[in-house]
VOGU-3710 file (C-alpha; in Angstrom, 3 decimals, decimal comma):
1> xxxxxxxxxx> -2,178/21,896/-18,331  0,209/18,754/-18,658  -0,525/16,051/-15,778  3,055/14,641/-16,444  6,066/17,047/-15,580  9,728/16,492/-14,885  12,034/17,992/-12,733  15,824/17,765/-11,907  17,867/19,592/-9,818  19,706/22,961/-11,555
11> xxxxxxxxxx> 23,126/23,897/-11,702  22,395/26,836/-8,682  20,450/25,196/-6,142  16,663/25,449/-7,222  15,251/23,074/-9,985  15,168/22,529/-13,145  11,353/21,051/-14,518  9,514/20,784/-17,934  5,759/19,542/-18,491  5,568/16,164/-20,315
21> xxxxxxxxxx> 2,880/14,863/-23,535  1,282/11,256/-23,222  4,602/10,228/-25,294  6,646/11,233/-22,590  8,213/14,449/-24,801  8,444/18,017/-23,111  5,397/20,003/-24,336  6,598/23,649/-23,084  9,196/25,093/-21,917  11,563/24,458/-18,988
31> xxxxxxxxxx> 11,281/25,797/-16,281  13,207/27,269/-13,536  12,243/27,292/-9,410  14,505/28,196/-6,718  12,760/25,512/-4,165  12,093/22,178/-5,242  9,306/21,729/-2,369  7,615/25,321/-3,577  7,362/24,269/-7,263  5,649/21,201/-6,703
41> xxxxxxxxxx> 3,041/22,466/-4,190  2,627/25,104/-6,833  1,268/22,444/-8,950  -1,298/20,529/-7,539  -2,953/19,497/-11,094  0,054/17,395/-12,062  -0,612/13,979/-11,254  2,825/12,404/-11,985  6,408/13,622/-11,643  8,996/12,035/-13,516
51> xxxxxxxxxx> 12,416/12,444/-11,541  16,118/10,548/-11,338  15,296/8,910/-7,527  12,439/8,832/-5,641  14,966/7,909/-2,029  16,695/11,511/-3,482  13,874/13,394/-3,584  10,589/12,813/-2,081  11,662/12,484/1,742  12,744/16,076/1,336
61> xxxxxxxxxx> 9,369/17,396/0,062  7,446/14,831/2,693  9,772/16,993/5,368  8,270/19,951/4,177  4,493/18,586/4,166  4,549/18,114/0,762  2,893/14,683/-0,660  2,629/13,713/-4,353  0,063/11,478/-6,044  2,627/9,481/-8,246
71> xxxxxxxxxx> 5,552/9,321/-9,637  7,877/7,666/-12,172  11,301/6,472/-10,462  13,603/6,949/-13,727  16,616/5,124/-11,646  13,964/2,117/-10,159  13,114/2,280/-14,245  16,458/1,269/-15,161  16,931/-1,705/-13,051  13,617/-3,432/-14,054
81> xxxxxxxxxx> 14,354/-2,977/-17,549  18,098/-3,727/-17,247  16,930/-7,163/-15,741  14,228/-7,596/-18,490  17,286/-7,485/-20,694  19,294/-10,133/-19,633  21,475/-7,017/-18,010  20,539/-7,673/-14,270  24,088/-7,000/-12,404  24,940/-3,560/-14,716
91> xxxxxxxxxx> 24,894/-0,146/-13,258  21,222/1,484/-12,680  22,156/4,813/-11,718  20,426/7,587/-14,370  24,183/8,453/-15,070  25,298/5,157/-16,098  21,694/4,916/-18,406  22,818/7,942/-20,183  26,386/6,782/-20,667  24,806/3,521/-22,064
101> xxxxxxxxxx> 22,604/5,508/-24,275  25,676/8,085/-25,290  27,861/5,346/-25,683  30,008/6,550/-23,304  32,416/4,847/-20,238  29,528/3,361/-17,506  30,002/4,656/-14,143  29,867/2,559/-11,562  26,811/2,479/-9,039  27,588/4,352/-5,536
111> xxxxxxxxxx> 27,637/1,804/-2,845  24,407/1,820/-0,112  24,919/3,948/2,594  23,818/2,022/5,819  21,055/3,482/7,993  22,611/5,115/10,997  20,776/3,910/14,305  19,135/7,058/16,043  19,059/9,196/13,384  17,021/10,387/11,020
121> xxxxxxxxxx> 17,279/7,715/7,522  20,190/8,719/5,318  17,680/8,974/2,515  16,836/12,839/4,050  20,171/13,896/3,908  21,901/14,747/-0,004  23,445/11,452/-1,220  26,103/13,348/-3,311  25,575/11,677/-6,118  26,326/13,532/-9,543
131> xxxxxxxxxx> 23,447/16,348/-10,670  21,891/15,193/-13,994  20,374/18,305/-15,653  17,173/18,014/-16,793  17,923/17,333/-20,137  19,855/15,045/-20,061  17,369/13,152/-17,661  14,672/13,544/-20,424  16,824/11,668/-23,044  17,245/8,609/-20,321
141> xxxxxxxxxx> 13,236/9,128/-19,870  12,450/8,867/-23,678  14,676/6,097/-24,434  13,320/3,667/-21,242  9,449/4,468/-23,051  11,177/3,111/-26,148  12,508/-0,159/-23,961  9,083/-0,620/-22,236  7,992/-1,200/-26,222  10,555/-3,162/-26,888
151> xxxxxxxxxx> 9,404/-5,604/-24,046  7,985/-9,120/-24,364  4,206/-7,163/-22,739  4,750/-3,560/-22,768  1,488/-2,865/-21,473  2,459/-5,012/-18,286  6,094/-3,844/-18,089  4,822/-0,115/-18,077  2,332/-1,383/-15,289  5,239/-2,873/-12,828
161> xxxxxxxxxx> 7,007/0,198/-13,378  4,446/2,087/-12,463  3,656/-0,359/-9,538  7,505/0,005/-8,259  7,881/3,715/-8,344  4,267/3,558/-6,185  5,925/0,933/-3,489  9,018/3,545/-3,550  6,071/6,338/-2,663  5,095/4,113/-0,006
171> xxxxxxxxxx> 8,184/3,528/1,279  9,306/6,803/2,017  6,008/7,617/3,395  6,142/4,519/6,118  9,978/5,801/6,801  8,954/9,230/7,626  5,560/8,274/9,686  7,517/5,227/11,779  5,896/2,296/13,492  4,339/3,287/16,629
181> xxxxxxxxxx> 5,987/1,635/20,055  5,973/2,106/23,516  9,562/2,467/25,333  8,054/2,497/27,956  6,633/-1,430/27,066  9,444/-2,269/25,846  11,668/-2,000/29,017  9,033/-4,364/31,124  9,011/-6,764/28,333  13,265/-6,642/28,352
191> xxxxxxxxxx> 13,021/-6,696/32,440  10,488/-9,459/32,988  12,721/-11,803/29,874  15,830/-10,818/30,963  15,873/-9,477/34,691  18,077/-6,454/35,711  21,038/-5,043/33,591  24,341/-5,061/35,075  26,823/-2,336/34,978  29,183/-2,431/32,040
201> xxxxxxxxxx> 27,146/-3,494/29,477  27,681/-7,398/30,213  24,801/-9,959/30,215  21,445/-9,512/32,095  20,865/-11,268/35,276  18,519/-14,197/33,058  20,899/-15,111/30,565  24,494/-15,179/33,199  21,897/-17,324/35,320  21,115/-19,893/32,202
211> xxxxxxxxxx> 24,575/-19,529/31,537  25,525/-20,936/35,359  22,774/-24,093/33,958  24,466/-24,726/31,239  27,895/-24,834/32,248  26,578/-27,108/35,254  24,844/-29,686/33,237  28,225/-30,067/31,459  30,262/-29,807/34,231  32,627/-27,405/33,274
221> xxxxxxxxxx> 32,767/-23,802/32,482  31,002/-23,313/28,994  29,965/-20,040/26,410  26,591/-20,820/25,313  27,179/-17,742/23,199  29,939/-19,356/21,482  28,717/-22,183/18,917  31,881/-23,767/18,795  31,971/-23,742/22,422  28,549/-25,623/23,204
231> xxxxxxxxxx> 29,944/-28,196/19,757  32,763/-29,266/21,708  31,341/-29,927/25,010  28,198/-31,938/23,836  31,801/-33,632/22,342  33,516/-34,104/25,564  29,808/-35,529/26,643  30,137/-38,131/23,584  27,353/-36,304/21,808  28,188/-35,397/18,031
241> xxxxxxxxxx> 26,323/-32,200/16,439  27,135/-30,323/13,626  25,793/-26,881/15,161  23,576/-25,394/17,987  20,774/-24,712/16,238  17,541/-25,411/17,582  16,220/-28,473/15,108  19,542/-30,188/15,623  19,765/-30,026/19,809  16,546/-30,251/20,664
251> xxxxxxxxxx> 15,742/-33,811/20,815  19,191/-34,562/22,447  18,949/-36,362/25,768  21,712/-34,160/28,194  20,400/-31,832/31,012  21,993/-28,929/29,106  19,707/-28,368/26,259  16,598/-27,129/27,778  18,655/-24,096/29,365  20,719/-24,058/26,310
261> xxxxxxxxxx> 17,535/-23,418/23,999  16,343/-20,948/26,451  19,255/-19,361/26,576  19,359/-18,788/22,577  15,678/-17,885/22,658  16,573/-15,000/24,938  20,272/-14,252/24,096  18,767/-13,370/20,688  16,026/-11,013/21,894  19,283/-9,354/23,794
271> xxxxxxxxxx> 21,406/-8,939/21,206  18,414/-7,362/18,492  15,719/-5,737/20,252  17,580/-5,298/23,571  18,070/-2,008/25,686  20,794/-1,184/22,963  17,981/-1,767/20,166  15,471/0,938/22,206  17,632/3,255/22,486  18,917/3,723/18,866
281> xxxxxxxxxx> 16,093/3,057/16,965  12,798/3,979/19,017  12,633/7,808/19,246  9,335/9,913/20,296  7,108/7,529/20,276  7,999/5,742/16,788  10,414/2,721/15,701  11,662/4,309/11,841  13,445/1,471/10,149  14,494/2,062/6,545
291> xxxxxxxxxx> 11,802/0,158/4,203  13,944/-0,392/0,805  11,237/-1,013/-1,638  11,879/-3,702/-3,726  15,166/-4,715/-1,946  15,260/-8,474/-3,209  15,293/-9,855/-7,041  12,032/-11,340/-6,354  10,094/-7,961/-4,865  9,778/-8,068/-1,876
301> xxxxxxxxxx> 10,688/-5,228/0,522  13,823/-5,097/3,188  15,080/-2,882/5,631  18,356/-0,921/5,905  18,660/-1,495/9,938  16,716/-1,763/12,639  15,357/-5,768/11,599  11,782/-4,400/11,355  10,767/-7,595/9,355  11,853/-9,821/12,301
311> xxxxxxxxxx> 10,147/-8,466/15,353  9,793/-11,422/17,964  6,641/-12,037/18,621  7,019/-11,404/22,524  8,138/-8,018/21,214  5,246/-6,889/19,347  3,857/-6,255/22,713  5,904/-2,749/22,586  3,628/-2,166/18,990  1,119/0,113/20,731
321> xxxxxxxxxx> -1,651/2,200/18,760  -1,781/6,649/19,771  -4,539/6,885/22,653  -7,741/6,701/20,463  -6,234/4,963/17,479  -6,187/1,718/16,137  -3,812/-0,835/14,611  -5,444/-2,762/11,490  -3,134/-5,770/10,941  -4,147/-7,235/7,879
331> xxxxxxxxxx> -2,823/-10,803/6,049  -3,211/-12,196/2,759  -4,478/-15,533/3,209  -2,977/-18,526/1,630  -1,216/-15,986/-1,382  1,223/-18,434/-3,373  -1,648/-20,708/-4,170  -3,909/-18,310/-5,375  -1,070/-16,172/-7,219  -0,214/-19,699/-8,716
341> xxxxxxxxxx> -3,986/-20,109/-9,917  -3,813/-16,757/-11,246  -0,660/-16,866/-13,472  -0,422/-20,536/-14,227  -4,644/-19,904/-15,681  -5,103/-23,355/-14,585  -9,032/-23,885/-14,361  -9,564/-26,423/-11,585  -7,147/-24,391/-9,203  -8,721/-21,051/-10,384
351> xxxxxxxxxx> -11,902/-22,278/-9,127  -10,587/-22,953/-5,987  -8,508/-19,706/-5,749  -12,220/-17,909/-6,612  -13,702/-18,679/-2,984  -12,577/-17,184/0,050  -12,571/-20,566/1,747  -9,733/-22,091/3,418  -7,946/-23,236/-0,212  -6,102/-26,054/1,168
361> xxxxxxxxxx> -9,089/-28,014/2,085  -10,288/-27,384/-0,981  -7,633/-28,530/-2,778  -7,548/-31,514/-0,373  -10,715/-32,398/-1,061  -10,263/-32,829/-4,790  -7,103/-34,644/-4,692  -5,705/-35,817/-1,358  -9,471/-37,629/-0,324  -9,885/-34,761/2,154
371> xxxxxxxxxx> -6,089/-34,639/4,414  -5,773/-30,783/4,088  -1,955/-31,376/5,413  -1,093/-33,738/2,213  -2,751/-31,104/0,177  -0,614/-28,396/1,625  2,610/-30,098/1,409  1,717/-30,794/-2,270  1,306/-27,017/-3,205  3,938/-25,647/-1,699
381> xxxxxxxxxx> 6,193/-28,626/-2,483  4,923/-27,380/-6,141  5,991/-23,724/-5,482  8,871/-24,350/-3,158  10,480/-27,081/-5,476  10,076/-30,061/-2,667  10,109/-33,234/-5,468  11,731/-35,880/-3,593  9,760/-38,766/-1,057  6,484/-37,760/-0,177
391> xxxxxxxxxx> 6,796/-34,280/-1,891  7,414/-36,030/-5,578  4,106/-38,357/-4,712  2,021/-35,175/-3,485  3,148/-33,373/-6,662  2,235/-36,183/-8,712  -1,269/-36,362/-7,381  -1,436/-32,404/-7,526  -0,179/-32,631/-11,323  -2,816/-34,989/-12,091
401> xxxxxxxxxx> -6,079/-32,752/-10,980  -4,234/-29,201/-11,371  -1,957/-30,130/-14,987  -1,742/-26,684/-15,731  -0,431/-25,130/-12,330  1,837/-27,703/-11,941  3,362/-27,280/-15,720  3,645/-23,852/-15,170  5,926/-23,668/-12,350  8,286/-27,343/-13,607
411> xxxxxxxxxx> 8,542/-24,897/-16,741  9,956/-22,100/-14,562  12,639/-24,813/-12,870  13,549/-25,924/-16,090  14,056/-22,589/-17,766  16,088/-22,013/-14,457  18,561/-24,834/-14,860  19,003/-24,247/-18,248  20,141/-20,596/-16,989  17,274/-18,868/-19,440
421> xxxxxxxxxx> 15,408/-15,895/-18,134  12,850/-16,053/-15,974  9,596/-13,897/-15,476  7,074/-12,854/-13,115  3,528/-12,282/-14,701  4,433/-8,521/-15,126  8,153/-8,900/-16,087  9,913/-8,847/-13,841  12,801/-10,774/-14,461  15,583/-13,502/-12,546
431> xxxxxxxxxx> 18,710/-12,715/-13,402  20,346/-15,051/-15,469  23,063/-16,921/-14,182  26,356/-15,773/-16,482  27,772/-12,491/-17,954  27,091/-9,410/-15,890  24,343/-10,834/-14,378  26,054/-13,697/-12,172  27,505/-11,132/-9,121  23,897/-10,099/-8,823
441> xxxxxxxxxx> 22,365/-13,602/-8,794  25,111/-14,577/-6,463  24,269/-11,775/-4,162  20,343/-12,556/-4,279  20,950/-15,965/-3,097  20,408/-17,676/-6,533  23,482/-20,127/-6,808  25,837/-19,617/-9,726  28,555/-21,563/-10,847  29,344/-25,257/-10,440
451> xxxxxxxxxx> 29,767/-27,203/-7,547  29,806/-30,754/-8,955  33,379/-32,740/-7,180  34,356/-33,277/-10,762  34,401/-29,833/-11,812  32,220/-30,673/-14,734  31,308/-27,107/-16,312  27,582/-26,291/-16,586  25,918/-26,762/-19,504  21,960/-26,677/-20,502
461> xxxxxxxxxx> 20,838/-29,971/-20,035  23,390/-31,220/-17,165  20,909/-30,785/-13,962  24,191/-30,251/-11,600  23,659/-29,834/-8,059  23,732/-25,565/-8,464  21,483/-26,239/-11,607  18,969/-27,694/-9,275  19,508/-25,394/-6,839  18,788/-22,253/-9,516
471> xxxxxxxxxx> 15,905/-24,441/-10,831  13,878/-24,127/-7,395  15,086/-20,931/-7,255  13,445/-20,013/-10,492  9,894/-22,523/-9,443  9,611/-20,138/-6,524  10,365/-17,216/-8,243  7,439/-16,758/-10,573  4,923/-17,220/-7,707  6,928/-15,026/-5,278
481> xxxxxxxxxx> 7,839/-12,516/-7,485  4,179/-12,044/-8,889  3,114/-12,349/-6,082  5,358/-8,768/-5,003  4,135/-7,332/-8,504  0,477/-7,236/-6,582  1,471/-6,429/-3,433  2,925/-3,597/-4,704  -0,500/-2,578/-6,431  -2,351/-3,136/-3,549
491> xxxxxxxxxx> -0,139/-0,775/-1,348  -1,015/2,044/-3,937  -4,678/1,290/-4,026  -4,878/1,675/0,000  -1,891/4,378/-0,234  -4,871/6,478/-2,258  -7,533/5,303/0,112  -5,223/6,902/3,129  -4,961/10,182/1,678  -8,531/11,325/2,117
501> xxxxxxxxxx> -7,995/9,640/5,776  -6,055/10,754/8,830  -5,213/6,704/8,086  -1,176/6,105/7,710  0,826/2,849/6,239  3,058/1,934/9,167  4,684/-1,218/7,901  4,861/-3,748/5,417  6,048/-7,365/4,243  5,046/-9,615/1,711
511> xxxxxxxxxx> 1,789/-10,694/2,951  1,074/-8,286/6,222  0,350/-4,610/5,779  -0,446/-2,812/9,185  -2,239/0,644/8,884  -2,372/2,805/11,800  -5,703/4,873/12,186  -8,403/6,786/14,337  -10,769/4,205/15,831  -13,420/5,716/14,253
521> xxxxxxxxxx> -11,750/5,113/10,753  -10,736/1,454/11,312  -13,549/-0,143/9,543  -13,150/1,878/6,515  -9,526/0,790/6,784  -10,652/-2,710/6,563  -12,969/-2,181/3,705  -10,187/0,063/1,739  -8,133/-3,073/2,157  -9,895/-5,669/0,908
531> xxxxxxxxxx> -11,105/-3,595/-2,279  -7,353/-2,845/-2,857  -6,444/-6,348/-3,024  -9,647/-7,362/-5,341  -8,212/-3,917/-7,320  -4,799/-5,098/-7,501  -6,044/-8,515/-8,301  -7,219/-7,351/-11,870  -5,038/-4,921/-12,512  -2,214/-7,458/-11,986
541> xxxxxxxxxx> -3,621/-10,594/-13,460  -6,595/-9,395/-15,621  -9,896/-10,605/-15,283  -9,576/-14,057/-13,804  -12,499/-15,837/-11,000  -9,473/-15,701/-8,250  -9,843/-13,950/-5,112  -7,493/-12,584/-2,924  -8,967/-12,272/1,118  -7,812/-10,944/4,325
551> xxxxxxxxxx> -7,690/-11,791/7,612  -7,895/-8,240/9,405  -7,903/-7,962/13,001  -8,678/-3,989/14,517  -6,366/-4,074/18,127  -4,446/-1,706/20,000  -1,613/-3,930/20,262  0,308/-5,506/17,404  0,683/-9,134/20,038  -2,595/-9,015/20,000
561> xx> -3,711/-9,314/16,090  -2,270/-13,040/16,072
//
């Protein structure tokens, strides 16, 4: 029996599904179901299904109770090769791939639905997007095995792809299971900040009392929800800033910016994880954002709603474990450094990346004659791009004991600038910066274009001011974005771990995982945890002396794991 099937929806409602050969060719016959859930529980030896969207399909069999092992996302497929291609910007859909293949006219991608607040995600309702028999999603199949070979590491490209359609797995797993919360913690927390509501929907008693401050330390009546507002009357009190934000008003000496600041702090709270907040997103018991897996160019994950990656700390109060269960709140410590060590191969720094010691001081002690902040600065000045002042003499002293790190990411900035194509250590790729590619850059925050007074076009070579900019962008790329490609394997190690559990993956990003357990499971939690990351470790990187630790703390309250 094959391990590997596929399976598309048919022309009368059921589905449509063929078993696959290790080349990725059907080996029998198709085959016809009436109920997509019922023909994949029917099947519990396959071990990977091969289908157009993971976000299409699998929160309707996780409805019905049914879970798969893995899977192979053809449409997730499509965009990691299109951007391995210097394509990065081109429609992904499994439509537009076959048009591409067929030589046909491209369709355009649907736009994102937005995650409605209170409801269920959009991803379990039908996306109406157009039904791609079965065959025709086999051609699209075969033809991205034949673009994995035509890669610059097939065996690693085949690996992130794997790695991406797991996250996706994840993903729609943590959107179905939810973050647990308290309401009822939540309202003390909003009453105790903020005081009573008022009728009407207007400000709480707190904030229309630091309002009263602020417009009383100027003198005059004054919206401290209004930037432009709180700009001119520091004006009128012959104080010139350029905004409110915190760094810039802080040190100011004018009785109005300690209830200013407090009023921002709070206003803030109000406005995204206020009364309004609760009520739309928290339902029985559970806060379901919309984890998009792989949502940036780099990797790393986002949400569609509900700003799950920015809970205030003060918030995480509401974060409340089931009565006899357990958060596990694990970090990654110190994981650009050590993802640096591992991709850049650089000896000294791989040694130092192989202990499970604060790294810094490590580092410091090497090269900065033991001041762990100096040492700090100068690695993340490294992986950040920070060359000027103090950050160009830290890099210089970091260059001189770790060559090979340093080279590794100045290589990435320079292929950057020059607008060449940048990879992670798996493959994935930074879209280039002209053709089809430059909307998508532009929308992922990697600057395109010109912005030079002259109007002096770009040209390899000519470090304009965008050039630098997409130069940093690419020096932080290669550490950030590998540093998703392992993240992503360490999800599906512990995703596997979970299974034989009652253990569930409640939330995720970039360096934090949270898994939500019986007490009496925790510490196997823990240990699943830390073997996934030494797991993900080799599988990512190959066999290399770096280490990847945890900090884990086992709580019943998110607040109280940091």
């Amino acid at each position: 029996m094959a391990e590997r099937w596929a399976i598309a929806p048919a022309e009368d409602g059921g589905v449509e599904l063929a078993p696959l050969g290790p080349d990725g060719l059907p080996v029998g016959p198709v085959r016809r179901e009436p109920d997509l859930a019922g023909a994949v529980r029917d099947r519990p030896e396959v071990t990977r299904w091969v289908w157009r969207s993971t976000p299409e399909v699998y929160p309707r069999l996780l409805a019905t109770g049914v879970r798969v092992e893995r899977c192979y996302d053809v449409e997730d497929a499509e965009t990691l090769l299109l951007g391995h291609e210097g394509r990065c910007g081109e429609p992904r859909s499994a439509a537009a791939a076959l048009a591409r293949l067929r030589g046909g006219p491209v369709p355009p991608d649907p736009p994102l639905r937005s995650a409605e607040p209170g409801a269920q995600s959009p991803l379990f309702e039908p996306q109406g997007t157009t039904r791609l028999p079965l065959a025709d999603l086999l051609d699209v199949y075969a033809e991205q095995q034949r673009r994995h070979d035509r890669t610059a590491h097939p065996d690693r490209m085949r690996l992130l792809t794997a790695a991406e359609s797991a996250g996706m797995l994840v993903a729609a797993e943590m959107n179905r299971s939810g973050l647990p919360w308290s309401a009822d913690v939540h309202r003390e927390l909003l009453r105790g900040l903020l005081g009573e509501r008022y009728a009407g929907g207007g400000e709480p008693r707190r904030l229309a009392e630091l309002a009263d401050e602020v417009s009383a330390a100027f003198g005059h009546r004054v919206r401290p929800d209004l930037p432009a507002d709180v700009v001119k009357a520091f004006a009128r009190a012959g104080i010139k800033v350029g905004s409110t934000r915190r760094w810039e008003i802080e040190s100011l000496d004018h009785p109005a910016v300690k209830p200013l600041l407090e009023y921002k702090k709070l206003y803030r709270i109000w406005v995204a994880h206020g009364w309004s907040w609760l009520q739309d997103w928290v339902r029985d018991g559970r806060f379901r954002p919309e984890f998009l897996a792989g949502g940036t160019v780099t990797g790393r994950w986002v949400t569609n709603g509900g700003g799950a990656l920015q809970i205030p700390k003060v918030i995480r109060r509401a974060v409340v474990a089931d009565p006899g269960w357990r958060l596990v709140v694990a970090d990654a410590d110190q994981m650009e450094p050590r993802v640096l060590a591992a991709i850049s191969r650089d000896p000294g720094l791989m040694e130092v990346a192989g202990r499970e010691s604060d790294l810094y001081q490590s580092v410091s002690d090497r090269a900065f004659s033991g001041d762990r902040t100096q040492a700090k600065l100068a690695v993340l000045g490294a992986v950040y791009g920070q060359t000027s002042g103090d950050g160009l003499k830290n890099l210089a002293a970091l260059r001189r004991r770790f060559p090979k790190a340093v080279a590794y990411v100045d290589e990435a900035a320079r292929a950057g600038e020059e607008g060449r194509l940048v990879r992670t250590w798996l493959g994935r790729t930074c879209p280039p910066v002209a053709g089809a590619g430059e909307d998508a850059a532009e929308e992922a925050g990697i600057p395109v274009g010109n912005d030079e007074p002259d109007g002096r076009p770009w040209t390899p070579g000519y470090a304009s001011t965008n050039a630098r900019a997409r130069g940093r962008f690419a020096r932080n790329f290669v550490v950030q974005g590998s540093a998703a490609d392992w993240a992503l394997l360490l999800l599906a190690a512990l995703r596997r771990t979970c299974a034989d559990l009652a253990a569930e993956l409640v939330f995720f990003q970039h360096d934090e995982v949270i898994v939500h357990c019986p007490k009496e499971e925790a510490e196997t939690v823990v240990a699943a945890i830390r073997a996934a990351a030494d797991l993900a470790g080799r599988l990512t990187f190959g066999e290399t002396p770096v280490r990847f630790p945890f900090t884990t703390a086992v709580v019943e309250c998110y607040a109280d794991a940091k």
